[in-house]
TORLUMNU-557395 format. One line per 3 residues: number of its first residue (from 1); for each residue x negated, y negated, z of C-alpha. Coordinates in steps of 0.5 Angstrom, whole numbers, padded with zeros to 4 digits. Each point is the difference from the previous one (the first is absolute). Layout:
N
NUM) X Y Z ~ ... $
END
This chain:
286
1) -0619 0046 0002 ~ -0002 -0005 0005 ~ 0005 -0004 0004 $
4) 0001 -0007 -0003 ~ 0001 -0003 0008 ~ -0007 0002 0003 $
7) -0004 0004 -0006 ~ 0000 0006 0003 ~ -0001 0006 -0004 $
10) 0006 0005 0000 ~ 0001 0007 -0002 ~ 0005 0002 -0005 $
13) 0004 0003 0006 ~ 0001 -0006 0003 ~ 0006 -0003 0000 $
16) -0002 -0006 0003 ~ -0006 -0003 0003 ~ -0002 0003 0007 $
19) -0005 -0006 0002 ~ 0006 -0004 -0001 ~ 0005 0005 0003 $
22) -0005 0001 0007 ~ -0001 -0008 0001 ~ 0007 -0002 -0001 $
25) 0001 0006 0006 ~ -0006 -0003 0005 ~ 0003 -0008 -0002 $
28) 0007 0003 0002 ~ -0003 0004 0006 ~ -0004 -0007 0002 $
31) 0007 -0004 -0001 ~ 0003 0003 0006 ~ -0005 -0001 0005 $
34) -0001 -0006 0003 ~ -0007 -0002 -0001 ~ -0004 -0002 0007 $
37) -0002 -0007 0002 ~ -0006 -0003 -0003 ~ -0004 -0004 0004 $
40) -0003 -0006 -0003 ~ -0007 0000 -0002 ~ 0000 0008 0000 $
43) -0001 0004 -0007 ~ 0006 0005 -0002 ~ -0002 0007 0002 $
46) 0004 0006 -0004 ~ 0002 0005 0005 ~ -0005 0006 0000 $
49) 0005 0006 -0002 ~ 0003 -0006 -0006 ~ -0008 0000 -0002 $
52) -0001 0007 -0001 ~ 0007 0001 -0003 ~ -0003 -0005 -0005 $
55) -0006 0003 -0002 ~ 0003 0007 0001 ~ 0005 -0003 -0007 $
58) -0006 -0004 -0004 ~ -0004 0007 0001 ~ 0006 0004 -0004 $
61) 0001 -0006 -0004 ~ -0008 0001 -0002 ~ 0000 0007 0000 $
64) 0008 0001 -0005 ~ -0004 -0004 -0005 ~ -0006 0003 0001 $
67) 0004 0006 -0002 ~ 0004 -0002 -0005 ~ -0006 -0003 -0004 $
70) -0003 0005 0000 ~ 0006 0004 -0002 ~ 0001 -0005 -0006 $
73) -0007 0001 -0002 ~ 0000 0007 -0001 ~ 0007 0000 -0003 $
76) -0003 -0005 -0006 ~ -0007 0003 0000 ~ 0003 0008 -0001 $
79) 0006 -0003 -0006 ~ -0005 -0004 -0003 ~ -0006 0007 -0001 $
82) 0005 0004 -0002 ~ 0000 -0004 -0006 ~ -0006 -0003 -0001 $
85) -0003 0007 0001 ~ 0001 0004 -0006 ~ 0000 -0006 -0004 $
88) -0006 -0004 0002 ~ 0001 -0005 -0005 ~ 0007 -0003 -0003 $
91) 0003 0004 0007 ~ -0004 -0006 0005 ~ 0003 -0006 -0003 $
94) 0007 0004 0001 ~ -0002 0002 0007 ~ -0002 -0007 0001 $
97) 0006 -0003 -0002 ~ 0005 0005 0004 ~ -0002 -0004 0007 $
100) 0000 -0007 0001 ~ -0008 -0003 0001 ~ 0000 0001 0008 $
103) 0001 0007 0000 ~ -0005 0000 -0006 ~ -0005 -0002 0005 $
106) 0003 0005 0005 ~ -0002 0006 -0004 ~ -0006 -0003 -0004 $
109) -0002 0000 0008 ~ 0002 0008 0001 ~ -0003 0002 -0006 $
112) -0007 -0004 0003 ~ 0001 0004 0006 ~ 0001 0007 -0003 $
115) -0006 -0001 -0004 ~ -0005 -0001 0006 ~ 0004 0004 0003 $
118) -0002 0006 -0005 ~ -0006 -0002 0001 ~ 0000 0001 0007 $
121) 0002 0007 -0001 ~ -0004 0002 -0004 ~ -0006 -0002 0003 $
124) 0003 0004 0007 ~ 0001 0006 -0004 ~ -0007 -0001 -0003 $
127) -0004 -0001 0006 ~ 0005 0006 0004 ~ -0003 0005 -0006 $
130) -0007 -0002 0000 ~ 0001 0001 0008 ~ 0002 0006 0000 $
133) -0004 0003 -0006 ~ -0006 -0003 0003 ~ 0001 0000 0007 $
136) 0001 -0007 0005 ~ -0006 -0001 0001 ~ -0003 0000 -0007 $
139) 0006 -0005 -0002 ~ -0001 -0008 0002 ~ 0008 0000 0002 $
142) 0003 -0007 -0001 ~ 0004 0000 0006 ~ 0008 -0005 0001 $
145) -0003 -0006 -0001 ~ -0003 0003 -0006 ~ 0006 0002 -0004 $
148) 0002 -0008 0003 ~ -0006 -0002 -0005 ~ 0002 0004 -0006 $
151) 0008 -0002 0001 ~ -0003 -0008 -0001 ~ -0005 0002 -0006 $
154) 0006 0004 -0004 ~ 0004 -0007 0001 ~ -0006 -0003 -0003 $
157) 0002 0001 -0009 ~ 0007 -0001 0003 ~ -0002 -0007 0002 $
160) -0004 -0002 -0006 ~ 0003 0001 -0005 ~ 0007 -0003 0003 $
163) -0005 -0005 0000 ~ -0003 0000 -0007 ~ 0007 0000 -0002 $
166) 0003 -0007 0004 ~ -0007 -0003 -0002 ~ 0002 0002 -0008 $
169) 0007 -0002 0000 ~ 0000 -0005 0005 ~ -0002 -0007 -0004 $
172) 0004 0003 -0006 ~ 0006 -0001 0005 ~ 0003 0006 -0001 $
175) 0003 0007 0003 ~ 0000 0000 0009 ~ -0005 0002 0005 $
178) 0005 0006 0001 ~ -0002 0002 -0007 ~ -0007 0000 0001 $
181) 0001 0004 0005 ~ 0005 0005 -0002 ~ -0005 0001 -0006 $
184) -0007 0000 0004 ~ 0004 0006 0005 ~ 0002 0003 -0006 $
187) -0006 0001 -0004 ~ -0005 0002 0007 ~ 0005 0007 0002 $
190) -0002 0003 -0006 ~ -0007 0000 0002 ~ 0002 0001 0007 $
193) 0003 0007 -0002 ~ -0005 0001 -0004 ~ -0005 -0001 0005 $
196) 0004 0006 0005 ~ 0001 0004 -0006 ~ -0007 0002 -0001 $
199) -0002 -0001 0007 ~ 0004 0007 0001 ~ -0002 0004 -0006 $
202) -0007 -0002 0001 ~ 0000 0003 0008 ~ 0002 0006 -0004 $
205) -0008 0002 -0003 ~ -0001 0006 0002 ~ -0005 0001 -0006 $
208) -0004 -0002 -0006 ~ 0005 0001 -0005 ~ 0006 -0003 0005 $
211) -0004 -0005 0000 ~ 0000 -0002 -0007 ~ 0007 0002 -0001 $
214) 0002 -0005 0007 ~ -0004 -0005 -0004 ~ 0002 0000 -0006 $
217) 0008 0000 0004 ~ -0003 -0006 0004 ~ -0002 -0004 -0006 $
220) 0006 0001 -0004 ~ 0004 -0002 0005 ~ -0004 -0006 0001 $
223) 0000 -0001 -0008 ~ 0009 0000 0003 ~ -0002 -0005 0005 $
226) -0004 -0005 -0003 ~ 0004 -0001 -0006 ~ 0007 -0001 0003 $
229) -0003 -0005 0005 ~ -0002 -0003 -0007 ~ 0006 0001 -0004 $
232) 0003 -0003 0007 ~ -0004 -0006 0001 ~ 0001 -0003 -0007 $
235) 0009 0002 -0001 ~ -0001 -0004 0007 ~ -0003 -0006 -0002 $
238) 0002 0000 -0008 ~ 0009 0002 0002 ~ -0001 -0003 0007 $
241) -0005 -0005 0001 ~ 0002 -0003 -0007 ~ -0008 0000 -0002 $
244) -0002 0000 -0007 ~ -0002 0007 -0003 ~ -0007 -0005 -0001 $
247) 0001 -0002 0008 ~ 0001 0008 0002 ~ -0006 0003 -0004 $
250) -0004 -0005 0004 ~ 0003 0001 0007 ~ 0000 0007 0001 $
253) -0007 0001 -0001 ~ -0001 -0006 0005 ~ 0005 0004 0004 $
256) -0004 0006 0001 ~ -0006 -0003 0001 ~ 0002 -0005 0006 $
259) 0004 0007 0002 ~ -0007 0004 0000 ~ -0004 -0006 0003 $
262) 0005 -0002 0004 ~ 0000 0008 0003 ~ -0008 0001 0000 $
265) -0001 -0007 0004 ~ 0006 0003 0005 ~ -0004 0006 0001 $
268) -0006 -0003 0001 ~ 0003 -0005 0006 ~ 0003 0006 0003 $
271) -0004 0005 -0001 ~ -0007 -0002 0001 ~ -0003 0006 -0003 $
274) 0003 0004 0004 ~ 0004 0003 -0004 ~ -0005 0002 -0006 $
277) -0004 0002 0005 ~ 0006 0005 0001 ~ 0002 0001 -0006 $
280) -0007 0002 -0003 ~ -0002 0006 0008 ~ 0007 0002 -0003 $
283) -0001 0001 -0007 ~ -0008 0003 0000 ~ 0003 0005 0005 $
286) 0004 0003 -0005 $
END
């Protein structure tokens, strides 16, 4: 709830604004004490202890509604998975119509965050395995700044295709911006988990008939992924977004298409062929 004084974002614990509570209490605190004479032609300087108590007070007012968005974000983005969750289709419309559009676009950008998210952690696993099987010398390591790279490539599907998404439906006049990205967010977590599921059944090959089970187990689960992101992507822009069927069918594949254009030319600009060459030390010494 924000204050209808000053806008401030207040918790659902306070009873009334603690912005608008702390400046009555500097006003009445600056009300009894006379002010020092002002020479003409001086600017007014605020004493130091008053300036420090200032930025002091901003600080915790920044940090409060860090947390408290943050909070809000979560919430909303853990109410709405719980439903869409189990029904990818008819559960999305519903999820999406339990919060108001902003905190449609809060949790559309947790979920984006939680796939690129599980892609950075399933290529820390990856990479601590290969090093492990292989020793640290035979393994090209990524480093911080690497795992940074991956974060950014994993936000790459997000981006495109809320992107792809507002571009559909924006000359139609249709649907929020909030939507597009609560959609986009939904439909790229699939993939993320996805992605660690099988980055952590594949570092357990020990054999040749581990490896085809571990295959056949990785294919499967990408068969899961691939298809709820795409049963997501179109209930998002059909039930959410207000596209035709005729629209969808056209927006989902350019959906995946800019998502995996977008996510190869990423990598290219991070990586420079850093990566690939990793990658394949890594892959021809197993």
């Amino acid at each position: 709830m924000y204050c209808p004084k000053c806008g401030y974002l207040m918790s659902d614990l306070d009873a009334e604004c603690p912005r608008c509570a702390k400046l009555a209490k500097q006003a009445a605190a600056s009300a009894g004490t006379p002010a020092a004479p002002q020479v003409p032609g001086t600017p007014q300087v605020a004493p130091p202890a008053a300036a420090q108590q200032s930025a002091s007070a901003m600080a915790q007012d920044a940090a409060r509604v860090a947390g408290s968005a943050i909070r809000e974000a979560s919430t909303s983005a853990f109410r709405s998975f719980t439903i869409w969750a189990t029904d990818p289709v008819g559960g999305l419309p519903r999820a999406y119509s339990s919060i108001d559009p902003r905190q449609a676009l809060m949790a559309g950008i947790v979920f984006g965050i939680a796939c690129a998210l599980c892609i950075t952690a399933s290529v820390m696993h990856y990479d601590r395995a290969a090093s492990h099987a292989l020793g640290s010398g035979d393994v090209v390591q990524i480093g911080l700044w690497g795992y940074v790279k991956v974060f950014l490539s994993g936000l790459a599907p997000f981006v495109a295709f809320a992107a792809v998404g507002y571009v559909m439906r924006a000359p139609a006049k249709k649907g929020t911006f909030g939507g597009d990205v609560f959609s986009a967010g939904a439909a790229v977590l699939p993939l993320g988990v996805a992605v660690l599921l099988t980055s952590l059944i594949l570092t357990t090959v020990r054999s040749e008939a581990d490896f085809r089970f571990v295959l056949a187990m990785a294919t499967a689960i990408g068969v899961f992924g691939f298809c709820y992101t795409t049963l997501i992507l179109f209930s998002g822009a059909t039930r959410i977004a207000e596209l035709s069927e005729r629209a969808a069918a056209i927006a989902v594949p350019l959906m995946w298409l800019l998502g995996g254009w977008l996510t190869m030319v990423l990598l290219n600009v991070l990586w420079h062929g850093s990566m690939s060459a990793a990658l394949g030390k890594a892959m021809g010494g197993m």
